[in-house]
C-alpha positions in Angstrom: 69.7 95.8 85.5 66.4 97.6 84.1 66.8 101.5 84.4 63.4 101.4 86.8 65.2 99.4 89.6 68.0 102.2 90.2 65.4 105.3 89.4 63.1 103.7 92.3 65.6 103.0 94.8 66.6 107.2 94.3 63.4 108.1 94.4 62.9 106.1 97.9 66.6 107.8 98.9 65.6 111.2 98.1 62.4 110.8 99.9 64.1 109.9 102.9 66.6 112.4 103.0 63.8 115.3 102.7 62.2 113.8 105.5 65.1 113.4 107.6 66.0 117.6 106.6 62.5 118.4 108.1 63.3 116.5 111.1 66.2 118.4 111.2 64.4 121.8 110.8 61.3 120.8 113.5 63.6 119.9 115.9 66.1 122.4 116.2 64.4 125.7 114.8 61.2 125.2 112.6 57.2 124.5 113.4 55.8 121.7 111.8 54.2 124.4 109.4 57.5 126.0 109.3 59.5 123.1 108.1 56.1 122.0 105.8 56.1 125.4 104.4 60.3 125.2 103.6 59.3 121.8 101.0 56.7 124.2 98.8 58.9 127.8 99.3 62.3 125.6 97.9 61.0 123.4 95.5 58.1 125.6 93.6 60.9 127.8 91.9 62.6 124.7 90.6 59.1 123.0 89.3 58.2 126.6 87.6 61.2 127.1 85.9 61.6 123.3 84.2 58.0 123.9 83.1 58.5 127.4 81.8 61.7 125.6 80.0 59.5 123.0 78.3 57.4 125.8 77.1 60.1 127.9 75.8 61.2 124.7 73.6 58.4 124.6 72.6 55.8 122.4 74.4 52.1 123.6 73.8 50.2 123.8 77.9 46.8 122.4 77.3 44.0 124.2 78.8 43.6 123.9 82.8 40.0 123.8 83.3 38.4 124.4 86.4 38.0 120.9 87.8 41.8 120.7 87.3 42.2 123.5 89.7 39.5 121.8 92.5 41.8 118.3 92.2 45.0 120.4 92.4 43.5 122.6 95.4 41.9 119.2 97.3 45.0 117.4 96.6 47.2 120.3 97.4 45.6 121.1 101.3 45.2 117.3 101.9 49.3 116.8 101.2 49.9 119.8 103.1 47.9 118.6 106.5 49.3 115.3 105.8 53.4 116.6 106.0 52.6 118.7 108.6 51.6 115.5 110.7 54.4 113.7 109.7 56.8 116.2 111.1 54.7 116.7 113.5 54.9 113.4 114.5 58.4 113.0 114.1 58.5 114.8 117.6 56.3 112.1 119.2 58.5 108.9 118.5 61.5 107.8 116.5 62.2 108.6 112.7 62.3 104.9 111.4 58.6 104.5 113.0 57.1 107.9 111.7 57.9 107.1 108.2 56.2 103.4 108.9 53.3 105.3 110.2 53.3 107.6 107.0 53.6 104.0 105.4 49.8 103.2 106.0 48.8 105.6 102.9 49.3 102.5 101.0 46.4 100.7 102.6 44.5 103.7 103.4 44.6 104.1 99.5 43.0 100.7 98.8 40.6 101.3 101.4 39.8 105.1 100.0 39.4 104.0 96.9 37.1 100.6 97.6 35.0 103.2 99.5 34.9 106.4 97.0 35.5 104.5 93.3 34.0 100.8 94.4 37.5 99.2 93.3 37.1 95.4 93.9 39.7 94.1 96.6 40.7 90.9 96.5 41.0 88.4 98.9 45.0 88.4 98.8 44.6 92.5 99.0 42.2 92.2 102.0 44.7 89.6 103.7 47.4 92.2 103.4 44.9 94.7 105.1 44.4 92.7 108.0 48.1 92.3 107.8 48.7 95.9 107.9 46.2 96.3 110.6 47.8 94.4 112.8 51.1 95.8 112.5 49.8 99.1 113.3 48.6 98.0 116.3 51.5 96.7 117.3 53.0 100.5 116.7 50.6 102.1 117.8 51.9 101.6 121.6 53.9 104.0 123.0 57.1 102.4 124.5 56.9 101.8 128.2 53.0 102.2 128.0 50.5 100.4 130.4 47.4 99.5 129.5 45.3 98.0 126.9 46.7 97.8 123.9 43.4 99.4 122.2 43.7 102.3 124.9 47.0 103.7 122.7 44.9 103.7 119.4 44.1 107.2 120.6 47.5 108.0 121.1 48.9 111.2 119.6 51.3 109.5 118.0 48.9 107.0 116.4 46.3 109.9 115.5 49.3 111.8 113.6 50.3 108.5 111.7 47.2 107.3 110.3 46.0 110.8 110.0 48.7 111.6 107.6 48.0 108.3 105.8 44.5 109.2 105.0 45.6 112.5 103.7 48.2 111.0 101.8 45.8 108.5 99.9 42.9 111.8 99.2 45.9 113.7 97.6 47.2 110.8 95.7 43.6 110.4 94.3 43.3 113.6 93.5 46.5 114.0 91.9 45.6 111.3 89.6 42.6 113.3 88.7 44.3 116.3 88.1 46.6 114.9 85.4 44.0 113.0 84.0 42.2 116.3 83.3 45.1 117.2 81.0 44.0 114.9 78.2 46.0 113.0 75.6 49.4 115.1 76.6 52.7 113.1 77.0 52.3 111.4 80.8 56.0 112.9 82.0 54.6 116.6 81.0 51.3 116.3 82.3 53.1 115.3 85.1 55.4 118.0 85.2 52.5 120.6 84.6 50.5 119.3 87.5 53.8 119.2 90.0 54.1 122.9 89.4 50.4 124.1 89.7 50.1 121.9 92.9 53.3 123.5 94.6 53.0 126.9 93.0 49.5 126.2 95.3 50.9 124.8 98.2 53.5 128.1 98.5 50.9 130.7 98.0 48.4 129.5 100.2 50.7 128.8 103.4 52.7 131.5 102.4 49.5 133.7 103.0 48.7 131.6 106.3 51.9 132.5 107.9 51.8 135.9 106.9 48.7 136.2 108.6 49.1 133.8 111.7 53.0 133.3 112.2 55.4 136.3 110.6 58.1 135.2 112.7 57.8 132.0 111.0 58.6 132.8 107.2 61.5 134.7 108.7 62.6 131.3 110.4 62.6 129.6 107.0 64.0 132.4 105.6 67.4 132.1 108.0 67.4 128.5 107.6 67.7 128.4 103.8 70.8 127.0 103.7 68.9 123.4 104.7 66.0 124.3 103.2 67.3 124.7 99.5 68.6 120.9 100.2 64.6 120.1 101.2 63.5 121.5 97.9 66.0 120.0 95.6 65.0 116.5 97.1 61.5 116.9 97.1 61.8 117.6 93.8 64.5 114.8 92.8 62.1 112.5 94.6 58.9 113.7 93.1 60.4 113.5 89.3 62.3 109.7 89.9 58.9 108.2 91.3 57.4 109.8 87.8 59.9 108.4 86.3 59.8 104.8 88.1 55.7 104.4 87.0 56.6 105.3 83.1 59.2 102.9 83.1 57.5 99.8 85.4 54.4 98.5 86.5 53.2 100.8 89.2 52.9 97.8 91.6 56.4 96.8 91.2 58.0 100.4 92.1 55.7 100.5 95.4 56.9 97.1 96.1 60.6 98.0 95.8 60.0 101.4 97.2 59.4 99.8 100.2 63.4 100.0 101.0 62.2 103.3 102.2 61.3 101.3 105.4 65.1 99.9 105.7 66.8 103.2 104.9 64.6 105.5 107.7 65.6 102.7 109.5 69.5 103.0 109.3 69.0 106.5 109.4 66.8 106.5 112.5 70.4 104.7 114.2 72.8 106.2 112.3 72.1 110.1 112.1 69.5 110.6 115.3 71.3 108.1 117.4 67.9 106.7 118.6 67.1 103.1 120.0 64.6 101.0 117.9 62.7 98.7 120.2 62.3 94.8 119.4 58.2 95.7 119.1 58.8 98.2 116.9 61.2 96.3 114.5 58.6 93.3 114.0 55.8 96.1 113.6 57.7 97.8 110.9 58.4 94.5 109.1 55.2 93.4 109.4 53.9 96.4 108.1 56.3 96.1 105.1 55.7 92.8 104.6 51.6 93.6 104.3 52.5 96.6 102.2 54.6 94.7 99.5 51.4 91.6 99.7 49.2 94.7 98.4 50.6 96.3 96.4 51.2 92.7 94.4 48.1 91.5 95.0 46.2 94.6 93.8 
C-alpha cells in the first residue's frame, strides 16, 4: 500500500479528534473563542520549537518579506473566524453534520478561486457544484422545521456552516501564497516555516483579544489544559500528515480520500455524543461527499 494512503487517512483521524476535543471544551466549559484560542495557545509551542530545531541543524530561513506577513495575517484571521464558527456551530446541531457543513470549503474554494484567480471550471467540476448545492440544502433544515425549505437558508446553523467554509477557502488561498513567497526552499520546510508564523499569529493576536475582552477566558483554557494539550498535539499531527499527504500524492487524490473525514465524524457523532442522525441528514452528507469527491477529481 503507497505511504500516502495511511498518512491521509491520519491526517483525516487527527482532524477529527481535534474537532471532537473542541466540542468537548465548548460544551462543557469553553466559548467558542475559548476553545479556538486553546488550538493556537497548544500547538504554537510545538510548531516553534520543530522550526527552531531545523534551524539549529542547520537549515538557513529565507527572508520573510512583507507580503509574506499580509498572506500569513489574512490567512491567519480568516482561519480563526472560520474555527470559531465551527464550534460555534457545533452547539446548533449534531457533530457528524457540522463537520459536513465545514465540508463546503471545498466548493467554496473552486468558487473563490474561479472568482478571484479566473481558474476555468469544468463542466464535470460545475456538475459537482450543483451537486454540492443541493446537498446543502437538504442540511440546511433544521430538524422538525416548518416551512419553506429556502426559509432555513437563513438559519443560524446554515449561516455558521457556509460561513466557515468561505473562510476556510480565503485562508487556504492565502496560505498558498504565503509559502509561495518563500521561494525555491524545500516544500516540507517552507511549509513548516509558514505553520509556525501563522500560529505564532493566531496566539498573539487572540491572546491580546482575550486579555482585553474576556480575562476570565484565558484562565478557562488555562484550567482546562489537560484537554487542550491533546487539541494542540492533533492540530498539529493533522496539519504536518496533510503536508505530508500533498508531497507524497496528487493533491486531488488526498482530498478525495480525505473525505473518510465525513464517515469518521459520523461514527463519532453516535459513538461518543450519543446523538441521533436523521435519514435527511445521512443522504445530505453523502450527497455532499459524493459532490465533494466529483470535484476534487474533476478539477
Amino acid at each position: 500500500m503507497s505511504l500516502w494512503i495511511p498518512v491521509t487517512i491520519s491526517a483525516a483521524s487527527f482532524q477529527t479528534v481535534r474537532f471532537m476535543l473542541q466540542k468537548s471544551l465548548s460544551s462543557v466549559k469553553l466559548s467558542a473563542a475559548g476553545a479556538t484560542f486553546a488550538r493556537f495557545a497548544y500547538s504554537m509551542p510545538l510548531a516553534v520549537a520543530a522550526l527552531l530545531a531545523m534551524l539549529w541543524a542547520g537549515h538557513e530561513l529565507p527572508p520573510l518579506t512583507a507580503r509574506f506577513w499580509v498572506f500569513v495575517a489574512i490567512g491567519g484571521t480568516a482561519q480563526i473566524l472560520a474555527t470559531i464558527c465551527v464550534v460555534a456551530l457545533f452547539k446548533q446541531r449534531n457533530f457528524a453534520v457540522g463537520i459536513t457543513f465545514k465540508k463546503t470549503e471545498v466548493i467554496q474554494t473552486a468558487i473563490v478561486g474561479f472568482l478571484i484567480l479566473g481558474d476555468e471550471v469544468s463542466m464535470g467540476a460545475l456538475g459537482a457544484i450543483l451537486l454540492g448545492l443541493m446537498a446543502v440544502l437538504l442540511l440546511s433544515k433544521t430538524p422538525g422545521g416548518d416551512g419553506a425549505w429556502w426559509r432555513h437558508l437563513t438559519n443560524r446553523a446554515s449561516q455558521l456552516g457556509l460561513g466557515s467554509g468561505v473562510l476556510f477557502a480565503f485562508s487556504a488561498v492565502s496560505y498558498r501564497g504565503a509559502s509561495l513567497e518563500l521561494g525555491d526552499v524545500n516544500a516540507w520546510f517552507r511549509a513548516l516555516i509558514t505553520l509556525a508564523a501563522v500560529v505564532s499569529f493566531q496566539f498573539l493576536s487572540m491572546w491580546l483579544w482575550l486579555l482585553w475582552r474576556d480575562r476570565a477566558e484565558l484562565r478557562a483554557v488555562w484550567e482546562t489544559r489537560a484537554t487542550g494539550v491533546f487539541v494542540g498535539l492533533t492540530s498539529l499531527g493533522g496539519s504536518f500528515c496533510w503536508f505530508l499527504a500533498f508531497t507524497l500524492q496528487n493533491a486531488a487524490y488526498v482530498k478525495a480520500l480525505g473525505q473518510v473525514e465525513l464517515i469518521l465524524s459520523l461514527l463519532a457523532s453516535i459513538l461518543f455524543f450519543r446523538e441521533t442522525i436523521t435519514r435527511r441528514e445521512i443522504a445530505g452528507m453523502g450527497l455532499l461527499g459524493l459532490s465533494i469527491l466529483v470535484l476534487v477529481l474533476a478539477i
